[in-house]
Structure formats: structure tokens, C-alpha cells
ZAMARGU-4260 file (C-alpha; in steps of 0.2 Angstrom, whole numbers, plus 5000, padded with zeros to 4 digits):
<rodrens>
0) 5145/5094/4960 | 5129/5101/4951 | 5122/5091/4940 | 5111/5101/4930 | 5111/5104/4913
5) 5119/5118/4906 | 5105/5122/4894 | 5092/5118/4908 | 5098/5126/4922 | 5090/5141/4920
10) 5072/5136/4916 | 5075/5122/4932 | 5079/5138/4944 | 5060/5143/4941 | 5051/5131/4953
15) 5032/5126/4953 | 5022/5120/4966 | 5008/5108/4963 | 4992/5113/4963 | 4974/5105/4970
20) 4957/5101/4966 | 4945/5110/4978 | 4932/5096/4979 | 4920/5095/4994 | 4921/5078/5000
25) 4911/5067/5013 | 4918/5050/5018 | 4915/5039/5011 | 4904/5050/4997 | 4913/5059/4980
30) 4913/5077/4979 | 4903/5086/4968 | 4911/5080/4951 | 4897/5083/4939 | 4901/5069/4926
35) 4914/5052/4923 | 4922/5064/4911 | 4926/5074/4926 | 4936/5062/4935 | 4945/5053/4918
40) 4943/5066/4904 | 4958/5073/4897 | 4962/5091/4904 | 4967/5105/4890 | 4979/5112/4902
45) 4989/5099/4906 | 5008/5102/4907 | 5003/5121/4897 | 4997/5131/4913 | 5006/5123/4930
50) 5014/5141/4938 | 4996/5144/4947 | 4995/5154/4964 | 5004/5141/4978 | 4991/5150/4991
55) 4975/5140/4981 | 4987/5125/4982 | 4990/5127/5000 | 4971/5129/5002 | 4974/5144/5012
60) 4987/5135/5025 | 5007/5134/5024 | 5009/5119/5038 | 5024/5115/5048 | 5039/5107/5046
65) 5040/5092/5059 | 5033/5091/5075 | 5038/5095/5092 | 5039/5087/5106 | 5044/5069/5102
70) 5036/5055/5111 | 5037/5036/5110 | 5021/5025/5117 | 5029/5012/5127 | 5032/4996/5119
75) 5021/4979/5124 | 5031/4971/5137 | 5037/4952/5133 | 5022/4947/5145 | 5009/4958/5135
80) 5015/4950/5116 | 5016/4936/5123 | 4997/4938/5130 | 4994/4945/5112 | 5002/4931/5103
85) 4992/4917/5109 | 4977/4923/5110 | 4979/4924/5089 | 4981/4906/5091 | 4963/4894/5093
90) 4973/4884/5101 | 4972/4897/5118 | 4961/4909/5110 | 4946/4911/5100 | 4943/4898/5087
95) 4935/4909/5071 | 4919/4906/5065 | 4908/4912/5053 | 4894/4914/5068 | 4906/4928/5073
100) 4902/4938/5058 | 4890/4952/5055 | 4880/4953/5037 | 4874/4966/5028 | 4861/4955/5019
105) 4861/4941/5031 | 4847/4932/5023 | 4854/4932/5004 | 4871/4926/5008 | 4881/4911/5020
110) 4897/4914/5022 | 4909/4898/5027 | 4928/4897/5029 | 4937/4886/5015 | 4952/4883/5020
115) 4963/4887/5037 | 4983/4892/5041 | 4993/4877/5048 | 4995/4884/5061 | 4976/4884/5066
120) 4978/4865/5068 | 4967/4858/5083 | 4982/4849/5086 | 4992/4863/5089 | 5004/4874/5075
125) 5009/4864/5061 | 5006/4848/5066 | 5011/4832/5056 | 5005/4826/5046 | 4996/4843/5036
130) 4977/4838/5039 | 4961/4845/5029 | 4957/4860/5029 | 4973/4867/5039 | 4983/4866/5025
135) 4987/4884/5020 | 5008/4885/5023 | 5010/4901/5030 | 5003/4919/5031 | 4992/4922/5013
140) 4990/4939/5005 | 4985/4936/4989 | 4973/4926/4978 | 4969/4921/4960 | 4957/4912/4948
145) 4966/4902/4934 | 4968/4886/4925 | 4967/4870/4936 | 4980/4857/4936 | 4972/4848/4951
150) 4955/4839/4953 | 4946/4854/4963 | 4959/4866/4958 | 4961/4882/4949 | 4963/4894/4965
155) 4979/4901/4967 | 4986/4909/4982 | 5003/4916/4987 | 5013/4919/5006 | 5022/4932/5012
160) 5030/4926/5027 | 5042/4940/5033 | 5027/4951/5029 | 5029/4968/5041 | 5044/4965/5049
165) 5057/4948/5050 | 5047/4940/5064 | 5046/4923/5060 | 5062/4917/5055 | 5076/4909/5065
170) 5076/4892/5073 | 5058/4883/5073 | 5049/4886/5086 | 5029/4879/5086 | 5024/4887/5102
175) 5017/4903/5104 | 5021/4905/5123 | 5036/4905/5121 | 5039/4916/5107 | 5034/4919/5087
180) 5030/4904/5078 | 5045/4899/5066 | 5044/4884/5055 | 5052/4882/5037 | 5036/4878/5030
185) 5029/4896/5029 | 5042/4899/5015 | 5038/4911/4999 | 5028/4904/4986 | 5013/4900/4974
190) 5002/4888/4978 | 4986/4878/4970 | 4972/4875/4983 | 4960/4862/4976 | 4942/4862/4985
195) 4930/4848/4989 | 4910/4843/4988 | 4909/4854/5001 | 4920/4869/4995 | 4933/4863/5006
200) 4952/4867/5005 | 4956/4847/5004 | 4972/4846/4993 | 4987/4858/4990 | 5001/4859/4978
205) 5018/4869/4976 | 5016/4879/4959 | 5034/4890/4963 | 5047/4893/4976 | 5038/4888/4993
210) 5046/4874/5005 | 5051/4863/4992 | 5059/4874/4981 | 5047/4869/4968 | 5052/4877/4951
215) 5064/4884/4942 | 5071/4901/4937 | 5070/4905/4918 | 5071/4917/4904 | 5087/4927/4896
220) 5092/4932/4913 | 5088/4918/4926 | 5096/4926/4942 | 5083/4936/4945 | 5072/4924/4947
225) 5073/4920/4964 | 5057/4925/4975 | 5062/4938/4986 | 5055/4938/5005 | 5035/4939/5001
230) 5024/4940/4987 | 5011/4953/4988 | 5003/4953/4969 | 4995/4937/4960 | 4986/4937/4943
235) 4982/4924/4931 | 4984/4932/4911 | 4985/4921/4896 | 4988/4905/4903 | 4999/4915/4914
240) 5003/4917/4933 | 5009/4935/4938 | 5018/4938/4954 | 5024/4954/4963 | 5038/4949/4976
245) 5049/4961/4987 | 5062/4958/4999 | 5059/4970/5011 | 5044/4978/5023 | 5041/4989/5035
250) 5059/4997/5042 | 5063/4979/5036 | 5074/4982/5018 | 5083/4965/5014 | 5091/4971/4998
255) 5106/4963/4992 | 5114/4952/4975 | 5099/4942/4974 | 5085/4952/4982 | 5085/4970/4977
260) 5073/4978/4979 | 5055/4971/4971 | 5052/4960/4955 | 5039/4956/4943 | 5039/4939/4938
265) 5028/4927/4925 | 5025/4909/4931 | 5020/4895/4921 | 5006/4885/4931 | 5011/4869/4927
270) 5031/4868/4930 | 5034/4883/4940 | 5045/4890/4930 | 5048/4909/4934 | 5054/4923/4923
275) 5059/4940/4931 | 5049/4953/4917 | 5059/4968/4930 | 5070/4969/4944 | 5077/4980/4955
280) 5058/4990/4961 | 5061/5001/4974 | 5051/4991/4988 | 5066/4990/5000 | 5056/5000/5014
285) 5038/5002/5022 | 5026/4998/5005 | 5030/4986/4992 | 5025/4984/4975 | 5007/4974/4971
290) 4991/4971/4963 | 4989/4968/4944 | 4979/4973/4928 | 4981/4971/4909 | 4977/4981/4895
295) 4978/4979/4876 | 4988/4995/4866 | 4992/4997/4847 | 4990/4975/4848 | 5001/4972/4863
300) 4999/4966/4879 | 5003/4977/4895 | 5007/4971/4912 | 5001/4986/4926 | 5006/4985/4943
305) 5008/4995/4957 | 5023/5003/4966 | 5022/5008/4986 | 5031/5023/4992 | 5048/5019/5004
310) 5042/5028/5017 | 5025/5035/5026 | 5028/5054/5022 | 5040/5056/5013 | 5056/5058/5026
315) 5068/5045/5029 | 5063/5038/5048 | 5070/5022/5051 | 5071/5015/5032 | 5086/5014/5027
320) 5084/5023/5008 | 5071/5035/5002 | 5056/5036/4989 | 5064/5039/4971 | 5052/5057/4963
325) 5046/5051/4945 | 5052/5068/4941 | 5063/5082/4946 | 5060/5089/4960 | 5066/5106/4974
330) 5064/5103/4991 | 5055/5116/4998 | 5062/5125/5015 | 5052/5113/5025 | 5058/5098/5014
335) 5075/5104/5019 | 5073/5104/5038 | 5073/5083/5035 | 5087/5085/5023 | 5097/5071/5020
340) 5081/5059/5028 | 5070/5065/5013 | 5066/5061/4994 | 5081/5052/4986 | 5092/5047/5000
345) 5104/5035/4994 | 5093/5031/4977 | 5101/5032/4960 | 5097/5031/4943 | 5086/5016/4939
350) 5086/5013/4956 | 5101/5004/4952 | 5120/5000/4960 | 5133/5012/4953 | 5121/5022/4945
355) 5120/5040/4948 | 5114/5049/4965 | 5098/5057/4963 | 5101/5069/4976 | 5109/5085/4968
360) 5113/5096/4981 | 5115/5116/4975 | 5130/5127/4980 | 5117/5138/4991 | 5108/5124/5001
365) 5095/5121/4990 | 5094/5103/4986 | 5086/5097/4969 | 5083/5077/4968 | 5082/5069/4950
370) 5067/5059/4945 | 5069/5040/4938 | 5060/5027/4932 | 5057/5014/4941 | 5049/5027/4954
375) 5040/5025/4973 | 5021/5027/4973 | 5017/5025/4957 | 5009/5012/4943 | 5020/5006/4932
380) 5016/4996/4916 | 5028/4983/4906 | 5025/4977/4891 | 5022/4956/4891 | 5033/4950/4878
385) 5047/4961/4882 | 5062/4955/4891 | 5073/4960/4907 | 5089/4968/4904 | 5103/4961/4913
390) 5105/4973/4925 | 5085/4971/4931 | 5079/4986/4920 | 5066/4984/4909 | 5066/4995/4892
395) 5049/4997/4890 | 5044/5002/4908 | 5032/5016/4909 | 5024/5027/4921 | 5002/5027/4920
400) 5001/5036/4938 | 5009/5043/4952 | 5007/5051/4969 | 5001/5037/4980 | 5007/5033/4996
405) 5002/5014/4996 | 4993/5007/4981 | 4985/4991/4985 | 4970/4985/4974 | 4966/4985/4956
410) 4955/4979/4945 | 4948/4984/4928 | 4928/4990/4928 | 4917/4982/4915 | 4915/4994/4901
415) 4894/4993/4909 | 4899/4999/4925 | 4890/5014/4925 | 4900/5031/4928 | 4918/5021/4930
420) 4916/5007/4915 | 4932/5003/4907 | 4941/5015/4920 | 4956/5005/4932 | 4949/5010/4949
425) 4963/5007/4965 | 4963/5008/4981 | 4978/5019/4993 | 4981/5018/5009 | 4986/5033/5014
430) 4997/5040/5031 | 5000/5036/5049 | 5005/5044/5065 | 5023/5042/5065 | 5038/5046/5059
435) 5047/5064/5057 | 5032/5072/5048 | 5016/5063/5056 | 5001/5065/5047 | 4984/5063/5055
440) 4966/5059/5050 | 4972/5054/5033 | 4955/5042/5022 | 4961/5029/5013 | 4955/5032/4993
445) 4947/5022/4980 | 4951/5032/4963 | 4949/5027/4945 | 4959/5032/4930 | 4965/5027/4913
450) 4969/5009/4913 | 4984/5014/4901 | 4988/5032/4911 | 4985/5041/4896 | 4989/5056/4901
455) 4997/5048/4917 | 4989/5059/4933 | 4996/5064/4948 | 4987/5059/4965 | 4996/5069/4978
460) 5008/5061/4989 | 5017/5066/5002 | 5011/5083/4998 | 4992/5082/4998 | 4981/5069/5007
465) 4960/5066/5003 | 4962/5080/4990 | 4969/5093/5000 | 4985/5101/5005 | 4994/5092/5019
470) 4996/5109/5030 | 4978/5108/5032 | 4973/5108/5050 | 4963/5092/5046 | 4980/5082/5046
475) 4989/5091/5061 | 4993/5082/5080 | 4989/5095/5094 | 5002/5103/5105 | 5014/5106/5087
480) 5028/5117/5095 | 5032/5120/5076 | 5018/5130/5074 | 5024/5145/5074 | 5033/5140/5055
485) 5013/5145/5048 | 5011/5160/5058 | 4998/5151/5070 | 4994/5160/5086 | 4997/5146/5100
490) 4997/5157/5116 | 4978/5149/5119 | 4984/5131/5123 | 4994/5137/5136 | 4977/5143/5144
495) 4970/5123/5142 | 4966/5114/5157 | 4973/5098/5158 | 4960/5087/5156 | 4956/5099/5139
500) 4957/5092/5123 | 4969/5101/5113 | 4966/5105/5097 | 4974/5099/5080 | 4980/5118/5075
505) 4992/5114/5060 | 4997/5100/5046 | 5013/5095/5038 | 5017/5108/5025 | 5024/5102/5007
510) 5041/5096/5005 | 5046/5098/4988 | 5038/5107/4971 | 5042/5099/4954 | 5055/5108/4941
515) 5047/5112/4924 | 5055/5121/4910 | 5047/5139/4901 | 5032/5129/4893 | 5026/5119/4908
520) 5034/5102/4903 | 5042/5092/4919 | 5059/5087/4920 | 5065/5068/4923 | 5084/5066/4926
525) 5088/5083/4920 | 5079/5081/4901 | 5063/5088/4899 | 5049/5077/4896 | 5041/5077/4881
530) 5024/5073/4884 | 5007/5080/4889 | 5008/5076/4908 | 4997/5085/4920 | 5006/5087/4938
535) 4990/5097/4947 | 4977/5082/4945 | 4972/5078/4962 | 4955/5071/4962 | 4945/5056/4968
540) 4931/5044/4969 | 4927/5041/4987 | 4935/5040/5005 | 4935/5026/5020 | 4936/5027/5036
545) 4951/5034/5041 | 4966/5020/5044 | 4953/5004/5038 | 4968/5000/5025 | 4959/4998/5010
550) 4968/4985/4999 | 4962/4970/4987 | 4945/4976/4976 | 4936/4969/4964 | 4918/4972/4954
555) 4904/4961/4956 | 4898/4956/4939 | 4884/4942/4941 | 4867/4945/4946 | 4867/4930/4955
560) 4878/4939/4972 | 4863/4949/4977 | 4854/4952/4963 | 4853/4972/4956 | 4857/4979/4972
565) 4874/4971/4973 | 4878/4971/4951 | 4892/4982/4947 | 4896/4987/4965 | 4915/4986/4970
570) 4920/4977/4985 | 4936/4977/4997 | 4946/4969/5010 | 4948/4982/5025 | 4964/4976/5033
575) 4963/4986/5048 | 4973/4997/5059 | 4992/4993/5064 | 4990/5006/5080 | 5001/5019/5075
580) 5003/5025/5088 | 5003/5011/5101 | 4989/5013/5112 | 4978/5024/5099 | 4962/5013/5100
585) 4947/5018/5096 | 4958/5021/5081 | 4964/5003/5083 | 4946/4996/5081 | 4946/5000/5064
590) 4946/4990/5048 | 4944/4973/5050 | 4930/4969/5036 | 4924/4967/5019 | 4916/4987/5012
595) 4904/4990/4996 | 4902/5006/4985 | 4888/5007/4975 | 4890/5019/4961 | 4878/5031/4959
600) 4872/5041/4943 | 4860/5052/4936 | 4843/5044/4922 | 4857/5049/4910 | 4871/5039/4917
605) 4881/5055/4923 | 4892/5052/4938 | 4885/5058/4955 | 4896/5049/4968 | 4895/5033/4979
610) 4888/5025/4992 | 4902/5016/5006 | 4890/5003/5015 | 4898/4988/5025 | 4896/4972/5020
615) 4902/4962/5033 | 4911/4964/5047 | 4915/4954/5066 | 4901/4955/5080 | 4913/4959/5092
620) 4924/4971/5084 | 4945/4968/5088 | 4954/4983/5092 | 4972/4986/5098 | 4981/4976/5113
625) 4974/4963/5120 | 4960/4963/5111 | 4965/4955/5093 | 4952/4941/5092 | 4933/4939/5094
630) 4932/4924/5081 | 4931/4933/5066 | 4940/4941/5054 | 4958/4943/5058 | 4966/4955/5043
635) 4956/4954/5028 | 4969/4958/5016 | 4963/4953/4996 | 4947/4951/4988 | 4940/4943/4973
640) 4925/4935/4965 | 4925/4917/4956 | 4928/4916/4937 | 4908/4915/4936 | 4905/4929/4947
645) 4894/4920/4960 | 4906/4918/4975 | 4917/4930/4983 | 4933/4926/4992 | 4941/4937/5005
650) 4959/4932/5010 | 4963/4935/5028 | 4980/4936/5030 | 4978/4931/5049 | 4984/4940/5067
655) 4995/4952/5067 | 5000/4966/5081 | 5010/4981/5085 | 5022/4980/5097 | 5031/4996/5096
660) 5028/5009/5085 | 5041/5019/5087 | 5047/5038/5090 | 5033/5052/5083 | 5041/5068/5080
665) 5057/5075/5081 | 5071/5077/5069 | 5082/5059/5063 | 5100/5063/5069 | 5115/5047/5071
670) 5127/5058/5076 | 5126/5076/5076 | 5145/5082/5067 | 5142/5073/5053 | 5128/5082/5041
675) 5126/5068/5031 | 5120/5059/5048 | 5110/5071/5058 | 5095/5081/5048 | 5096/5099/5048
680) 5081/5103/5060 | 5089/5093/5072 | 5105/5107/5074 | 5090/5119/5073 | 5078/5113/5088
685) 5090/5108/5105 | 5085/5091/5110 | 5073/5087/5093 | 5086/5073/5088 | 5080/5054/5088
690) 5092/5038/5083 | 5085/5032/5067 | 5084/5014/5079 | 5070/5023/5090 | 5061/5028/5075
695) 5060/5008/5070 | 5043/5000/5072 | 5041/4980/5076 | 5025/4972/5069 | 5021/4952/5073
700) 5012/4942/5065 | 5006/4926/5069 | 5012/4914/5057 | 5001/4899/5050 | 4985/4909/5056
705) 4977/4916/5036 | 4962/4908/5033 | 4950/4908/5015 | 4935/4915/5017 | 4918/4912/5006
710) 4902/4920/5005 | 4889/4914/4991 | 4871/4915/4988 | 4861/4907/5001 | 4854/4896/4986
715) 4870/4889/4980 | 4874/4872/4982 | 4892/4871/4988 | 4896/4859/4973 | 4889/4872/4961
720) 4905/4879/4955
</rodrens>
């Protein structure tokens, strides 16, 4: 049954499509925006003049809708992961060293490795007893600077042990030859490191949750205060610990009564008591909910965080729901081709269980899918003093941005940055090769914005990538049968030789547009939406290399790391390439490393662009199968300066490889009678169906391999801070 309003209906039966900036870009260089303002300034059209021409928005290009013909790199064979899997191990591979890293300023800084993962132990994988510095419990993703309740202390860090997929758990096993590492000890939880004379990792404690069970759950509604399956997100506020926990990964959802979906949580430091601020997050799928930043409105305090999309591209390969719109959308033709694998698919309102569907499919095939809050690739912000409701909602929650794919990294620039002071500048990592709508040749971003998302803005997901439409040809795999849905002439590639390269001739065309009523204003479970909210904003501050994975950031703010050259510039953990597709190096080789943008302005202080320089990265640079470790860096995944601003810390989550990356192409179909099984392109195209199972991706990672890495002025003493 239709669910639209009666009073609504007929403005929601005129569609909108959304429109984008034409900005020139370079990677790794902003566009020609001629001010800050440009990229932050409040736009007098917003939500007043959305119905523009949907040829600008398409840049000129209409795209297909899914890719023909489906192939599958072959998976690594036992013998090949388990060739991959010890040579993550220093134990039978290479041992890392700081000699195995290249520096931008080699002279001005030394870099040193603080503390190591258990299972780096020179007496093999978590060895008893724990011995300094191998006393990190399992795989790290996330740091933070707070108060110290230990002698050394004051460095917080937190595990995510099921990480990409649910590879280390089962019996123990401490041997990589004979399969993953599994040991009870990499368990979810927060952790205080405390450091030594010589900045070494020498004592640990349990500040939450980890093997002991340290802690307790807390607040009005204690039963959402168990950790779920990692932690991704760690800040310290106020006396305060912050924590972003999800329960699934990667085609890995693990929802149920006491882990649904993603949770924010507050953490005392001292006790471990932990209080769910919201629940229910939808972080069931491939990207989860992350970073942290505060901001002060109307004298209360605001907890921002970030929410990942379900999915890669919006279509439902092998997850088992889809990404919830943050308002009412219409799936366009091509968005139907997936249908049901698309936007909504199986969601509700508030993302919670006996709630309403958000699907609402129309009596002429049209299909409309409500909007809700909490919603996938977004920030969202909850106030700190309010409390969660008991069925995991939060009353407060609001949305300050939407339209990311993967929102990593946040921090808040110093109002003296120049160009970006005072602005919330995040990183996204944006699209893979693989799935039902494959994207290629998608940049990760660094954007800023409004750290309150005053007007909140809309960065593009899954309908434009790097601040173009996502038909473009820029995005498009070679040899798309599907071609044709644009009208492009293919008769040429029949005429390629076969040792040719084929050209990428067509990108992914939009999927949905977003319903708005007679005067522009969006819609959001079927009731307009008040406020000034502009859907066409689609800018940007810089690109990376395509697939580095751009995650944790933060600003250097002491003259003492590098002097002027490095003041105000931001830095960030590239984590690297996952190989999608298997097999896809050079595209394998990159990431791996620590990257810098220098902001760049006029003698007036008007915006001009950035500089992307690397800061560091491994001599010998790792790539995809078997070439996972030279000694260096493993997956830098967070990054963040000391409280005085004259260290900088990079967490590297540790080894990690693909070892199938699933089905590309194709149409998801379980069993073809049954529509709610089987997506309509796959009745459409004769032998386009795929099992959702051959769509699944398996990621290891090598458990007890993270590692705290620390570079500092080649002046500092180590006992300085």
C-alpha cells in the first residue's frame, strides 16, 4: 500500500534530480574556488531553486545501469593465504623498522615505533607472559590523547578485532601456518598505553570491555552498553572518552538484541563505565560509523560523528540490508534495474525493528524510499547531556552532512588555519570495483564544512564521485555490454585487437533523485522539511590518489613539527588498497603512508587550493599478493598529534589482505520466481544473475600485528613529553 500523504502526493509526483558543481579539479589540487566563502558560505538558493536542467547535472553523460559481463578474479588458494599470512608475521616475514621508511624531511624528523601488536612477539604470537613493547591486545584502529591514570599514560587506543570480515574468531589458534591467528585476547575494547624514558609502550591497562571485561554498563538504559564487534571512533571531551562501536563490516552484518547496528558511547576513564548516548546506527554493512568532533551551540555541547554508507554504490550485493536516504527519494529507471537490492532494502523507520518499511513501492513500478534519521553516509550530531531512549533513538539527533560513501577522519581546524579556520575538514573514501554498479577511478576527498552543518550540504553519494556525475566516462570499466542504455556507439571495440586496451566508454548513471514539494523543500518520511537545506552542494577541497583510503587527519599546530613549512598543514593515514579487484595491482600498491596538504592562499588570505605532498611512506612499496610486507608500514589507519603538538602518532592497524573479492557485474538474483529475490535486470539480461554468496568478499587480517608509530623533531629528547 502507498504510503504517501494525501496532501503530498501530488507535489512528491514531481521529481528532482540533483545537481553538480562544475569544478575543474587536479588530484590532489582544489579547483578553481576563488575564496573559503566559496567552499563554506551560505548559498541564497538553497532549497528555493533545485528543478535545474538534469543534462548540467549529468555533465553531459546518462551512464548505464550495471555492467555486463560478470567476472570473478579467482580467489587466493589455501597455499597462497597461507603464504600471505605468514609473511605478515616477523616471525617468517619481515620484521618492521623505521629504516624501512622513506621521509619527506629526513633530516628534521626520526621516526621510532612505540609500541608493537602481541602478536609480533620474537617469541611467536602472543606469547606468555605480555613482554615490552608487544603489548598492543589485538588489531588498533583508533587513538586518543586524554587524561592519564597511569604513570606514562594518557594515550588511549581502541581494537577492532572482527575488523573487515569475522576472520579471527573461533577456537585459538597461535600459528599462522596453519590458519588465522585466534586468541581471546584481541577482544573489543579501550585501552591506556603508558610510555617509558624512551617513549616506549612499557605498561597497558583495560580502561572498558576488552579481555577482562573491564567496566560496566551505565546510564538510564544500561543494555545498550555493551561494545559491539570493534570500535572504529575514539575521542577524549570534558573529562570524557567517546567511542563509536559497530557490529558489523564488510558483507559481515552481526545485528541482533544486543548488537544492532552501531552505537555512540561515553566512557569514564577511570572506571570504565560506559553509557550508550544512541543505538541502533545503521553500520550493519560494509562502512561503519567513526571519527569524532565537538562544537558549542546556543551553550551546549554537541557530539559529531560520522556515519558510513551500507554499501559501495548504493545496491545491495552481498550485505544483507541497504543504506537508509536522509530524505525521500525516487529511484530513477536505472535505480530500478537493482530493485529490491538498492536504497532501503529491508530498513525502517529509525532504523529500528517493527518500524515501518522505507520502501514504498508505487502501483506503476515506480518505487519511492522514505528518508530517516539515523541515516547511511552522513554526520550526525547528538547533544552531550541528552539521553538515549529506550528503544536506541536519540531525540536530539541531527543531520550536519550527507552524501558520503565512507567518512573517516575528522578534526576541527584552528580558527588561524588560513582559508579552512574554524571549518570541520573530513576525509571519504570513496568507491571500488565491485559489486552490481562498479565504479572505477574514484579519488578519495578531504572536504571541509560547517562544524554544526548549518545549512547541512550534500556531498554526492552514490550519485556523484570527485564532483562529477557518476555516468561520466572517468568512472566507467571497458567492455560495458550495457552501453547501449546511454546511447554510446560500441561497434569500435569489436574492431580491438586482443592485446588492445579497451577503453573505459561509460559510468554508472544515477539511481535515485530526491522528492521536493512546490517551493523546493525536501521531504523526510513523507513531511516536508522545514528547513533551508541545500541538495545540489557538491564541492570540495582536494583529491588523493585514487583507492589510498584516506582516513584519520589531524592539523599540525606547533612550530616545533617542522617549523612554518609544516604549521597548519593537515595530515593523514593512507590505509591503502584492499585489491578490489583481486589481482588489480599496480592499483594494489597504493596507499600505505602518511600524506600532507598545505593550504594555500592569496597576500589577502583568500583560498587558492592545496598542495598533496607525501610525507612518508615504505622504501619498498607493498602491493597486493604476495607482496604485503617490506618492513614498513602495514595499514596506516589513524593519525593524531600529541596534546603539545610536537609528536605525531600514526596507528597502523597492521597486515591485512584480500582473498576473494567477489563477483563484478551482473544483476543479484537468489532465485528468479520470486521478485522479492531476484533484481529486475536480472529477468531483463539472460545469464546476468549472480547469488548474492558470489558477490561476498573475504578480507583477513593478521591479528596481533598493529603497531604505534612516532615521528618527532630530530631535536627532541624522547623523555621531553
Amino acid at each position: 500500500m502507498s504510503r504517501i500523504h494525501a496532501s503530498t502526493s501530488a507535489r512528491q509526483a514531481t521529481h528532482r534530480s540533483i545537481v553538480i558543481a562544475s569544478i575543474a579539479i587536479a588530484v590532489g589540487m582544489l579547483g578553481p574556488l576563488a575564496s573559503a566563502l566559496a567552499i563554506v558560505g551560505n548559498d541564497p538558493g538553497a532549497s528555493t531553486s533545485n528543478d535545474d536542467n538534469s543534462n548540467v547535472y549529468q555533465d553531459g553523460y546518462k551512464g548505464a545501469a550495471g555492467y555486463l559481463p560478470v567476472f570473478h578474479p579467482a580467489p587466493l588458494s589455501a597455499a597462497e593465504a597461507m603464504t600471505a599470512r605468514t609473511k605478515l608475521y616477523p616471525q617468517t616475514g619481515m620484521k618492521a623498522d623505521p629504516s624501512n621508511l622513506v621521509l619527506e624531511f629526513p633530516d628534521q624528523f626520526k621516526v621510532s615505533i612505540a609500541c608493537f601488536g602481541r602478536g609480533q612477539d620474537p617469541r611467536g604470537p602472543y606469547a606468555q607472559p605480555p613482554r615490552a613493547p608487544y603489548l598492543l591486545p589485538g588489531n588498533v584502529a583508533v587513538i586518543a590523547f586524554g587524561d592519564a591514570e597511569i604513570p606514562g599514560g594518557g594515550l588511549y587506543i581502541a581494537t577492532s578485532p572482527t575488523g573487515f570480515n569475522d576472520t579471527v574468531t573461533g577456537p585459538q589458534n597461535l600459528n599462522p601456518a596453519t590458519g588465522p591467528v585466534v586468541t581471546a585476547e584481541n577482544t573489543t575494547g579501550i585501552f591506556e598505553v603508558g610510555l617509558d624514558k624512551s617513549a616506549k609502550c612499557d605498561k597497558i591497562r583495560t580502561v572498558s570491555g576488552g579481555p577482562t571485561k573491564a567496566g560496566f554498563n551505565g546510564g538510564p538504559h544500561p543494555e545498550f552498553g555493551d561494545f559491539g564487534a570493534n570500535i572504529d571512533g575514539l575521542a577524549f571531551h570534558n573529562g570524557f572518552l567517546y567511542a563509536d562501536d559497530f557490529s558489523g563490516g564488510p558483507e559481515g552484518a552481526h545485528s541482533g538484541p544486543k548488537f544492532s547496528g552501531g552505537r555512540v558511547h561515553r566512557i569514564n576513564p577511570e572506571n570504565g563505565e560506559r553509557v550508550a548516548l544512541v543505538a541502533n546506527l545503521p553500520s550493519e554493512g560494509d562502512h561503519q560509523n567513526d571519527a569524532f568532533v565537538f562544537f558549542e551551540e546556543n551553550g551546549r555541547d554537541w557530539v559529531e560523528f560520522e556515519q558510513g554508507t551500507t554499501t559501495n554504490s548504493g545496491t545491495v550485493d552481498g550485505e544483507g540490508v541497504g543504506d537508509i536516504p536522509c530524505f525521500d527519494i525516487k529511484l530513477t529507471k536505472a535505480g530500478e534495474r537493482f530493485f529490491p537490492f538498492t536504497m532501503g532494502y529491508k530498513r525502517t523507520v529509525k532504523n529500528l525493528p517493527g518500524e515501518q518499511p522505507l520502501v514504498d513501492e508505487q502501483p506503476d513500478g515506480s518505487v519511492i524510499v522514505r528518508g530517516t534519521l539515523p541515516c547511511s553516509g552522513s554526520t550526525l550530531a547528538v547533544r552531550a547531556d541528552s539521553i538515549i531512549n529506550a528503544d536506541g533513538s536519540n531525540s536530539t539527533i541531527r543531520l550536519t552532512g550527507w552524501g558520503f560513501r565512507n567518512p573517516y577522519g575528522m578534526v576541527i581546524a584552528p580558527k588561524d588555519v588560513p582559508g579552512v579556520g574554524g571549518e570541520l575538514v573530513l576525509t571519504n573514501n570513496n568507491v571500488d570495483v565491485r559489486g552490481q554498479r562498479p565504479l572505477a577511478n574514484g579519488s578519495d576527498d578531504v572536504w571541509p564544512f560547517e562544524a554544526n552543518g548549518i545549512p547541512p550540504r550534500n556531498w554526492g553519494w552514490p550519485n556523484q564521485i570527485n564532483f562529477y556525475s557518476s555516468a561520466d566516462p572517468q568512472f566507467g570499466l571497458s567492455n560495458n555490454q550495457l552501453a547501449g542504455d546511454a546511447g554510446v556507439y560500441t561497434g569500435n571495440q569489436a574492431k580491438r585487437a586482443n592485446n588492445q586496451p579497451a577503453q573505459a566508454i561509460i559510468g554508472q548513471a544515477p539511481i535515485f533523485d530526491y522528492l521536493e514539494d512546490s517551493s523546493g523543500h525536501l521531504f523526510r518520511e513523507g513531511n516536508v522539511v522545514p528547513e533551508a537545506i541545500d541538495a545540489e552542494f557538491v564541492p570540495g577541497i582536494s583529491l588523493v590518489t585514487v583507492d589510498i583510503s584516506a582516513d584519520g587527519i589531524d592539523v599540525s599546530r606547533n612550530k616545533a613539527f617542522g617549523g612554518v613549512e609544516l604549521l597548519h598543514n593537515f595530515l593523514f593515514a593512507g590505509f591503502g588498497n584492499l585489491e578490489f579487484p583481486l589481482g588489480s595491482v599496480p592499483a594494489g600498491m597504493v596507499g600505505k603512508d602518511v600524506r600532507r596538504l598545505k593550504v594555500e592562499t592569496t597576500n589577502t588570505g583568500a583560498y587558492v587550493g592545496t598542495v598533496q605532498k607525501v610525507f612518508a611512506n615504505n622504501k619498498v612499496q607493498p602491493g597486493g599478493w604476495p607482496n604485503l610486507n617490506t618492513g614498513g608500514f602495514l595499514g596506516p589507519l589513524d593519525l593524531k598529534f600529541s596534546p603539545s603538538g610536537k609528536a605525531m602518532w600514526v596507528v597502523d592497524f597492521g597486515g591485512f589482505f584480500t582473498r576473494d573479492s567477489g563477483a563484478v557485474g551482473g544483476f543479484r538474483c537468489d532465485d528468479m520466481n520470486n521478485p522479492t529475490r531476484c533484481a529486475r535486470g536480472a529477468k531483463q539480461f539472460p545469464n546476468s544473475a549472480v547469488k548474492s554468496s558470489d558477490y561476498g568478499i573475504t578480507i583477513e587480517q593478521a591479528a596481533g600485528t598493529s603497531m604505534l608509530w612516532r615521528f618527532v623533531p630530530s631535536d627532541m629528547q624522547d623523555d621531553e613529553e
